[in-house]
N, C-alpha and C positions, 0 to 999 in steps of 0.2 A: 568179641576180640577187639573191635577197633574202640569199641569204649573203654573196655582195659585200657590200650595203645593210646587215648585220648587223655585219660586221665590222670597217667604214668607221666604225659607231657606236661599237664598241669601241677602235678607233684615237684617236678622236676622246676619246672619254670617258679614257682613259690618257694622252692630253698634256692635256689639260685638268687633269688631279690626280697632278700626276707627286710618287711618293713622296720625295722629292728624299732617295735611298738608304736610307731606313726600311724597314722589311717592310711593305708595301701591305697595308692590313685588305681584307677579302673587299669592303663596302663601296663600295672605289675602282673594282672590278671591273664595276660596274653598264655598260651602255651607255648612251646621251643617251637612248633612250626610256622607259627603266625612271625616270631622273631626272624626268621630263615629267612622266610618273605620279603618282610622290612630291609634286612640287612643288606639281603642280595640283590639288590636294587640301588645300594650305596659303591663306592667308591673304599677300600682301605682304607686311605687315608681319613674320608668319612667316619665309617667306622669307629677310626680310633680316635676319633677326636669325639663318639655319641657315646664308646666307654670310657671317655675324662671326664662326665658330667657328674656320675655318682658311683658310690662302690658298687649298690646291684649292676651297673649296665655295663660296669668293667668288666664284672663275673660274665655278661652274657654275652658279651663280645669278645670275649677273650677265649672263653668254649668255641664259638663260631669262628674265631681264628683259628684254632687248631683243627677244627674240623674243613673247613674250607680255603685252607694255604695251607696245604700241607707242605707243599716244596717252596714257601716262601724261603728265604736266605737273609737272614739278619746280618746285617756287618757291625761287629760289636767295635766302637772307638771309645776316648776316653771317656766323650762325655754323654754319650747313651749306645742307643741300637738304633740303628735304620736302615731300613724296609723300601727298597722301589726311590731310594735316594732323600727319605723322608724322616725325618728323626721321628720314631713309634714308641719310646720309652713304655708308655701304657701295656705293650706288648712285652717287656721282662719277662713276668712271668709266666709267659707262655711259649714264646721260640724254643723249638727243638735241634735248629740248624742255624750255628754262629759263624762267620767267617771272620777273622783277623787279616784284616787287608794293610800293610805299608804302616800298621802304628805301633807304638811303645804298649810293649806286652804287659810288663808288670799293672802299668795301668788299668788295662785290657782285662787283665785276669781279675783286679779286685773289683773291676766293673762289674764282671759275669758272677763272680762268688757273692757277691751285696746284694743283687738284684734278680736274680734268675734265676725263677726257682722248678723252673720244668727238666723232665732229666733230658739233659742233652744227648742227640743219637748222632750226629754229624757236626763236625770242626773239621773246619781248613784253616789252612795259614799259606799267607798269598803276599812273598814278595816284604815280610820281617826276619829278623833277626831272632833266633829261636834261641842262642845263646845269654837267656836269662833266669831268671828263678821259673821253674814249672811246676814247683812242689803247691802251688795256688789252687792249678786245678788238677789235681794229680788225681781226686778221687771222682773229678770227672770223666779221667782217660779211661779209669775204669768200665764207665757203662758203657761207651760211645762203641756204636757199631762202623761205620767210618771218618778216616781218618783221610786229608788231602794235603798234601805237605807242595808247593806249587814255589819252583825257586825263591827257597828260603835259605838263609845261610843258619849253618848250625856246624856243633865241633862234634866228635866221635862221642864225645860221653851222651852230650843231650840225645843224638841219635839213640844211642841205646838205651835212654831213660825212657823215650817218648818209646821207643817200639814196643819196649817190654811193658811199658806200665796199660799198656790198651789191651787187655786179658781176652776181650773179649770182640777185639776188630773183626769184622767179617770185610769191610771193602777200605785199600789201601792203595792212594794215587798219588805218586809219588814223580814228580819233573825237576830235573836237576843238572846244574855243572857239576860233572865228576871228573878227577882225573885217577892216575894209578894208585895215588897212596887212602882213595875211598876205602874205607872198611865199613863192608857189608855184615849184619847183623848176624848170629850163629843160632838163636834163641828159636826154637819151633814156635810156631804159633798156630794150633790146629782149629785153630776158628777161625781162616782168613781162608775166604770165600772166593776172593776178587785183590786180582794186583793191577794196578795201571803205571808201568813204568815209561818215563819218559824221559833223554839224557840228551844232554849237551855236550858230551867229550865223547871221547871213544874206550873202547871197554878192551882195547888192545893190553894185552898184557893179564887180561884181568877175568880170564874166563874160566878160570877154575874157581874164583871165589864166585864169579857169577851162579856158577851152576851149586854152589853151596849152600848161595843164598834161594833157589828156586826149592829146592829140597828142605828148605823150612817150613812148607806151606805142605802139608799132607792130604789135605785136606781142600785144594783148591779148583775151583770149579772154571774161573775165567780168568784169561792174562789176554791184557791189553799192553802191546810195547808201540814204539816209532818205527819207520825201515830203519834209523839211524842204529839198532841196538844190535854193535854187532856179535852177536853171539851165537855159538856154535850148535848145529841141530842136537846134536849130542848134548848139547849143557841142557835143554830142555827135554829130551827123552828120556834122560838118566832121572828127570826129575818125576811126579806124578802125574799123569795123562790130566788132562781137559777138556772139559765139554766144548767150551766156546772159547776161538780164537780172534781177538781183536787187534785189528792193526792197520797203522796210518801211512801207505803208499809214501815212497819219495823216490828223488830222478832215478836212481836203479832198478828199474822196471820188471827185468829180466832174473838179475840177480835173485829178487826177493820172493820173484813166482815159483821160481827151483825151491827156494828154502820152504816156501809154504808146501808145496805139492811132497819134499821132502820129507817132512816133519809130519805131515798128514799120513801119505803111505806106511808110516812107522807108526800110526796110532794113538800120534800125542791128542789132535782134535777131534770133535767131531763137524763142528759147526765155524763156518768163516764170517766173521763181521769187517769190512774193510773202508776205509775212508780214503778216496783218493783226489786230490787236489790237483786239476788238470791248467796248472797255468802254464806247464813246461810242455803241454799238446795233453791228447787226445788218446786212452786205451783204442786200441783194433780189439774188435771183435774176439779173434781167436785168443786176445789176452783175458777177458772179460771171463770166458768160459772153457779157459782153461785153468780159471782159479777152483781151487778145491772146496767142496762144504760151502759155499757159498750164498747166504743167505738173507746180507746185511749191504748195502751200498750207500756210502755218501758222498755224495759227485761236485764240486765246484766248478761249473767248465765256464773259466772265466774267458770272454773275448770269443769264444765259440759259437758260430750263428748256427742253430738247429744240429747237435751232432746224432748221429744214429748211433743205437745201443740193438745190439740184438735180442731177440726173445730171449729173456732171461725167466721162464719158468719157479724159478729154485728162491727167487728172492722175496723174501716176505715183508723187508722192511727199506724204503728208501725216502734217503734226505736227498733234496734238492735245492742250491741256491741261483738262483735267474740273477741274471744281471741286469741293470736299468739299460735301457737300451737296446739292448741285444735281443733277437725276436728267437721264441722259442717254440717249435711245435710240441705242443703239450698234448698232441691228440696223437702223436707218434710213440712221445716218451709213454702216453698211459697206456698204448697197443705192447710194448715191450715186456713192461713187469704185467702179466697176467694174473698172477695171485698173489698180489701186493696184499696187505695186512695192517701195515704201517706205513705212514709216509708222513714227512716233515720237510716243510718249506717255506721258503723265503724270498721276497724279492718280485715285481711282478709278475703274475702268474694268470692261468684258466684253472678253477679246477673242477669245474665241467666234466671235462674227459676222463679224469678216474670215478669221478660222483657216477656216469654213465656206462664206464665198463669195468671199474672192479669190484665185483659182486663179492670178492671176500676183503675189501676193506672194514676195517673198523674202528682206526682211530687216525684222525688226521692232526696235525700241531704246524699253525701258520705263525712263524715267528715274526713277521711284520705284512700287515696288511695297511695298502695305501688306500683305500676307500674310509667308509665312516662306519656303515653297518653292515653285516653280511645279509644276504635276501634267501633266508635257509628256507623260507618256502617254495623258492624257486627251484633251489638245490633236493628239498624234499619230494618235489612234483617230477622231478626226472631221476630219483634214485628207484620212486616209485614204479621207472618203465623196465628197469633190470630183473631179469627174473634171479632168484634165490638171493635178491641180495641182504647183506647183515646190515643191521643199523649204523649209522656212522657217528661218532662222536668227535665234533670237532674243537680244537683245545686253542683260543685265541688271546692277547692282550687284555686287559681288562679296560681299556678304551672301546675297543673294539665291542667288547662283553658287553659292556654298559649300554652303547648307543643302537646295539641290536636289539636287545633288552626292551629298551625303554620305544622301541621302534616295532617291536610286534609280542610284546610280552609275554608268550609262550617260547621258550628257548628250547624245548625238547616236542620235539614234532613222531611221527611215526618211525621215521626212516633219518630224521638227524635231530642231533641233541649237541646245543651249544654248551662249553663250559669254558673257565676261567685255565689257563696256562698254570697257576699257581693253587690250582686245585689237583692237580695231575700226581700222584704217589709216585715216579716212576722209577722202576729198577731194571736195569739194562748189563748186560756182559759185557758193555760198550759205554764210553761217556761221547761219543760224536756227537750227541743232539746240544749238549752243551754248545754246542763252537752257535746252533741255529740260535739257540735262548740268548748267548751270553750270559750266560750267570758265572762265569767265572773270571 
């Protein structure tokens, strides 16, 4: 079997850099695994500068992108696509996820239609003017599975062009000034999976359309809103139940825990994912675990020296961001979540104390680390004294990556296994971890 498996790779590796009649340098001879090697030991930007040398190396670095950035995020401008703030043209024809950030679209689109020829699954628009021709890439709304529309101005008709022409949206994140004369879309759309509403005005006046607009989605698995979204429990129960409710705390504290615990008792949720931004103080206890379904926590406790969380059992996933300065006991917050799962963090930190007692961790994502390489066999050698625990995989910069890499050359050890932030597929009933990435 591994000679099949070996040979397949040779197959593979020879149409992918066919000498087109030259004498084949020994080079071309490599399989895909030996390229895997080479490559991930480079830098992207690397990378894409070893496939502009020839067409073979374009072909095998441009497979090796797509396989290993998968959550990269191209920003398509006029006059290319860049990656990590680096114009990657090279990469055209392989990005799967475009974002139109602040440019002139018409340009934008004949960029993407000329040059890009992978079928796109993910567009945003971040902060243009949507009122322009979109018949460009109308046959790309078609395939794309999400869509992010991110305070964009647009007029009622484009609205309804763009909703209706994504046949096939499963995840729709949508942040905006609204006022009363908003007209909300009427059109079903029984493939939208995931809504992430997020508003700037108030929905006063406007909650019978709201709740017409929630009864589009038949079909809907997660809603993600702000506390700002004020609408009525009733405008979401009349609509179809959801598994997972996501939502981003703000100063009405009290308010928004009635409406959660609300709307839960009636059966809309099952599952709570919550983001809360402690610059206005500090949840108590009793608010903590008196939230319903509770599962998901992302904490900023800006200014807060060491705050206490109680034993929260129930949460499998938490984001943390430390502040510089501010001393944290990290060996308290990792006693608190007991069967944490996930965790995502930022900002100086230990992470020691979860490595040493969350035996059901398994994926960690550090969105800025101030050192140079991590010492995962130090981290390896004390996960090793945990009894049952799961392997951890930790998801870092590609700074980071690299000078670990190149500092103990084995990245995947017994008990932890480094990889790249931008190798991460990740699909969540929640966008929080966004705010740790920045990618948006």
């Amino acid at each position: 079997m591994q000679a099949v498996e070996q040979n397949q790779n040779q197959v593979a590796a020879a149409e992918a850099i066919e000498p087109n009649g030259e004498p084949q340098p020994s080079v071309f001879k490599l399989d895909t695994d030996c390229w895997d090697e080479v490559l991930d030991c480079l830098s992207l930007e690397d990378v894409h500068s070893f496939g502009q040398t020839c067409k073979a190396f374009h072909r095998v670095t441009g497979k090796y992108f797509q396989w290993k950035y998968v959550s990269a995020l191209a920003y398509c401008y006029e006059d290319g696509i860049y990656i990590n703030d680096k114009r990657m043209d090279g990469f055209d024809e392989f990005v799967q996820q475009i974002s139109f950030y602040g440019v002139t679209l018409n340009s934008a689109f004949h960029y993407v239609e000329t040059n890009c020829k992978a079928e796109i699954k993910q567009l945003s628009f971040s902060d243009v003017d949507l009122n322009q021709d979109i018949k460009t890439i109308e046959k790309r709304l078609e395939k794309i599975d999400s869509l992010a529309l991110l305070c964009c101005k647009f007029d009622e008709d484009i609205w309804q062009t763009l909703f209706e022409s994504c046949t096939n949206l499963k995840r729709l994140i949508f942040w905006t000034c609204i006022d009363e004369s908003f007209a909300w879309p009427v059109r079903k759309h029984p493939t939208l999976e995931h809504l992430e509403l997020y508003t700037f005005g108030s929905f006063d006046g406007e909650r019978i359309k709201l709740k017409n607009f929630f009864n589009q989605f038949p079909n809907l698995r997660s809603l993600q809103i702000d506390a700002n979204v004020q609408c009525d429990s009733q405008d979401l129960i009349s609509a179809a139940n959801v598994d997972d409710m996501a939502i981003d705390m703000n100063k009405d504290i009290d308010t928004t825990i009635s409406f959660l615990n609300d709307i839960h008792q009636r059966g809309f949720f099952k599952r709570l994912h919550l983001k809360w931004d402690w610059e206005d103080g500090v949840p108590s206890a009793e608010q903590l675990l008196s939230l319903p379904g509770l599962v998901t926590l992302y904490i900023f406790p800006y200014g807060n020296e060491n705050p206490e969380f109680p034993v929260l059992p129930s949460i499998k996933e938490l984001g943390i961001s430390f502040c510089i300065g501010i001393p944290i006991n990290t060996d308290a917050v990792a006693t608190s979540f007991i069967n944490l799962e996930q965790l995502f963090i930022t900002g100086p930190h230990d992470l020691l104390p979860f490595i040493r007692r969350s035996a059901k961790l398994r994926d960690v994502e550090i969105a800025e680390f101030e050192g140079e390489a991590l010492d995962i066999a130090a981290l390896n050698k004390e996960r090793k004294k945990l009894a049952g625990a799961r392997k951890v995989t930790i998801y870092v910069n590609e700074r980071v990556y690299l000078a670990t890499k190149w500092a103990t050359t084995d990245t995947s050890l017994e008990l932890i296994e480094l990889k790249r932030q931008q190798s991460r597929d990740i699909v969540r009933p929640h966008s929080f971890w966004r705010r740790f990435r920045r990618l948006d």
